[in-house]
C-alpha positions in Angstrom: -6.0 13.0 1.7 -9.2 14.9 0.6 -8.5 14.6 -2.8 -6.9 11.3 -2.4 -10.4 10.4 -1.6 -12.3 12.6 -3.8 -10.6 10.6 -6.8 -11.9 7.5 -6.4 -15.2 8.8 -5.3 -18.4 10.4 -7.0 -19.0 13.2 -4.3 -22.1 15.6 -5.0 -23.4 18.0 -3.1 -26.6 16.3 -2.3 -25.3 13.0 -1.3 -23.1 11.4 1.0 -19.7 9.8 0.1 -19.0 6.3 1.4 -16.1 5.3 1.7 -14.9 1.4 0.7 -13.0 -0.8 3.0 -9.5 -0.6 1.3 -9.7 3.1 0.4 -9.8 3.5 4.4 -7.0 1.7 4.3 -5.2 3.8 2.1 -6.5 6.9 3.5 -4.4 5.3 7.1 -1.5 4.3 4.4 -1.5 8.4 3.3 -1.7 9.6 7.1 1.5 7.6 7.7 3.4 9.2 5.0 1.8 12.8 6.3 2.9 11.9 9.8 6.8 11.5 8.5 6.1 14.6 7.0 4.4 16.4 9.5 6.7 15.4 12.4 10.0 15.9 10.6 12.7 17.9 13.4 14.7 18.5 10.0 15.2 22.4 8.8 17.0 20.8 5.9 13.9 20.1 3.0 16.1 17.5 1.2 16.4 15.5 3.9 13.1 16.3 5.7 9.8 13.9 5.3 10.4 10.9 3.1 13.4 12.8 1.5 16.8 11.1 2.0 15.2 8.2 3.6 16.5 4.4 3.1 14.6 2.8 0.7 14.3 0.1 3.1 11.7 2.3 5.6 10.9 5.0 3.4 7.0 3.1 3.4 7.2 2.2 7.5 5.5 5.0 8.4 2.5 4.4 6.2 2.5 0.4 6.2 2.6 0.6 10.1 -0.5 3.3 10.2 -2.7 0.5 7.6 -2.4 -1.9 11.0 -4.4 0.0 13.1 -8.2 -1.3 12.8 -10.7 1.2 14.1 -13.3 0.3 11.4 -15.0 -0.4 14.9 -15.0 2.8 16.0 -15.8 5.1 12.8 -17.7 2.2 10.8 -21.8 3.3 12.0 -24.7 3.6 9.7 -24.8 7.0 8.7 -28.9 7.4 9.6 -28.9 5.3 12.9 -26.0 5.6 13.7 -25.9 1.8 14.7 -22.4 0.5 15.1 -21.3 -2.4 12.5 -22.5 -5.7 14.1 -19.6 -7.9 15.0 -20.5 -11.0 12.6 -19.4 -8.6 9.8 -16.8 -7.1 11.2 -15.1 -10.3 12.1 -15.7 -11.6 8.3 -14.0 -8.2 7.4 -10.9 -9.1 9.2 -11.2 -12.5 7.3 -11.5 -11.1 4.0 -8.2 -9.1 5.2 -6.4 -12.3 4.8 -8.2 -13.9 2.1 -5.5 -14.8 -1.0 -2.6 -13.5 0.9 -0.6 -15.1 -0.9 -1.7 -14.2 -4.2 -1.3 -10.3 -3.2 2.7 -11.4 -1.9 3.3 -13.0 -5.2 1.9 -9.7 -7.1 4.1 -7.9 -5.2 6.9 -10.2 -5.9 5.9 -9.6 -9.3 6.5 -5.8 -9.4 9.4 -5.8 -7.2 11.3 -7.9 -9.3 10.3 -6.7 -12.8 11.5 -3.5 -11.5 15.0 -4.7 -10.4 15.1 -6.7 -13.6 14.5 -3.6 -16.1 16.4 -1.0 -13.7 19.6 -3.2 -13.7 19.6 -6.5 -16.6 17.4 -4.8 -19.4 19.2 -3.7 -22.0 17.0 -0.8 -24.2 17.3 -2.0 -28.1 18.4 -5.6 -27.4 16.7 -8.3 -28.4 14.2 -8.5 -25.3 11.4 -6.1 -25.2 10.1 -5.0 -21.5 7.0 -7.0 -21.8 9.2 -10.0 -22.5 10.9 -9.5 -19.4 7.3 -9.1 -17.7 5.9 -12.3 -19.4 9.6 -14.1 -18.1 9.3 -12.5 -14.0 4.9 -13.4 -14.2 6.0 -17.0 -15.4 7.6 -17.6 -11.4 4.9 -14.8 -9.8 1.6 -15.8 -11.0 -0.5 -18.3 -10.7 -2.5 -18.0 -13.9 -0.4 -16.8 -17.0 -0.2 -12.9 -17.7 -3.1 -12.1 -20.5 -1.9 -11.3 -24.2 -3.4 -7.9 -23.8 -2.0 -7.5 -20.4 -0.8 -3.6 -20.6 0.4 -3.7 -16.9 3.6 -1.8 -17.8 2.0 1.0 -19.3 0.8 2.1 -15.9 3.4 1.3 -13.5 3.7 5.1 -12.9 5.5 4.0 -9.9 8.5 2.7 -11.4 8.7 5.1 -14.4 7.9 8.1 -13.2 6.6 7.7 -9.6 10.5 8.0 -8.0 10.3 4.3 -6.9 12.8 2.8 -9.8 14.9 0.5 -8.1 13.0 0.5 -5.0 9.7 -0.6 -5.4 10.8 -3.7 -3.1 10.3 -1.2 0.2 6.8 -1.9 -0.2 7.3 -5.2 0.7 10.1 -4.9 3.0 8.3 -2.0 5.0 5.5 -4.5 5.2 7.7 -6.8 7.1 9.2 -4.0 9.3 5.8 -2.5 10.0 4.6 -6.1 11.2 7.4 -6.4 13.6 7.1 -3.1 14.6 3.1 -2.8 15.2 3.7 -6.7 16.8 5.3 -4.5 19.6 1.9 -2.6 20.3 0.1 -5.6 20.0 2.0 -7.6 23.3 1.6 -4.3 25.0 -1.9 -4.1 24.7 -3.5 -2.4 21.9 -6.6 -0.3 24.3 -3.6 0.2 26.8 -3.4 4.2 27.4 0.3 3.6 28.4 0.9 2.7 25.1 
């Protein structure tokens, strides 16, 4: 997670590093994968961790840790130490919602440009990847996809990232994670019980 963080950041050694909003977010997103990892009863390494998981909760783990908000708790000013005042915080948790559906159809997007080029594309026919692209964004976006869009060219996760044909778990394991971090919620969250 260190260098998770150390890549999006400019670190020296005179200065501190501040981390954004979202990349705390994906710092809890990393700690969930870790956790499968770390807590693993399996001897077996190919089927230990995220290995030999179901597509369908392999991202559970991590989705479920991004619910958990304790900006409260770790967000303080770093000279006064003063807490973040609650006006913010509760415009923070607004923002967290802000063009939600926008973000779903992006995902949308990528889910299903990856089902369409793992299992209809055919390499050398008369469609090109980015045609499939332009065809998916037409139903996914709400402004049309940019001549120059290179999107493709960096979806890492679908080429070479080992998510081909299962890039829809993102999605998916944010529904689980919901339902399952729902749970929590009804039990009370600052319960110790729970």
């Amino acid at each position: 997670m260190n260098l998770l963080c150390a890549q999006r950041l400019r670190i020296s050694v005179t200065h501190l590093a501040f981390l954004a909003k979202s990349l705390v977010e994906t710092v809890f997103h990393e700690f969930g994968n870790a956790l499968q990892h770390m807590l693993t009863k399996q001897d077996e390494g190919l089927v230990a961790g995220i290995r030999g998981i179901e597509w369908d909760v392999v991202e559970l783990p991590s989705q479920f840790m991004e619910n958990w908000d304790t900006l409260m708790s770790i967000a303080k000013h770093y000279e006064t130490g003063e807490t973040l005042p609650e006006e913010i915080y509760q415009k923070l948790l607004a923002a967290r919602t802000f063009r939600a559906g926008t973000l779903s159809l992006r995902q949308l997007k990528f889910t299903t440009v990856d089902l369409e080029l793992h299992s209809k594309y055919v390499p050398g026919g008369s469609k090109s990847i980015y045609d499939v692209e332009r065809r998916v964004s037409e139903k996914t976006q709400v402004l049309p996809l940019l001549e120059e869009d290179m999107f493709l060219y960096g979806f890492s996760h679908i080429f070479a990232g080992g998510y081909a044909v299962g890039y829809y778990s993102y999605k998916w394991a944010e529904v689980l994670s919901a339902d399952a971090f729902s749970a929590f919620e009804d039990a009370g969250l600052n319960d110790d019980k729970v």
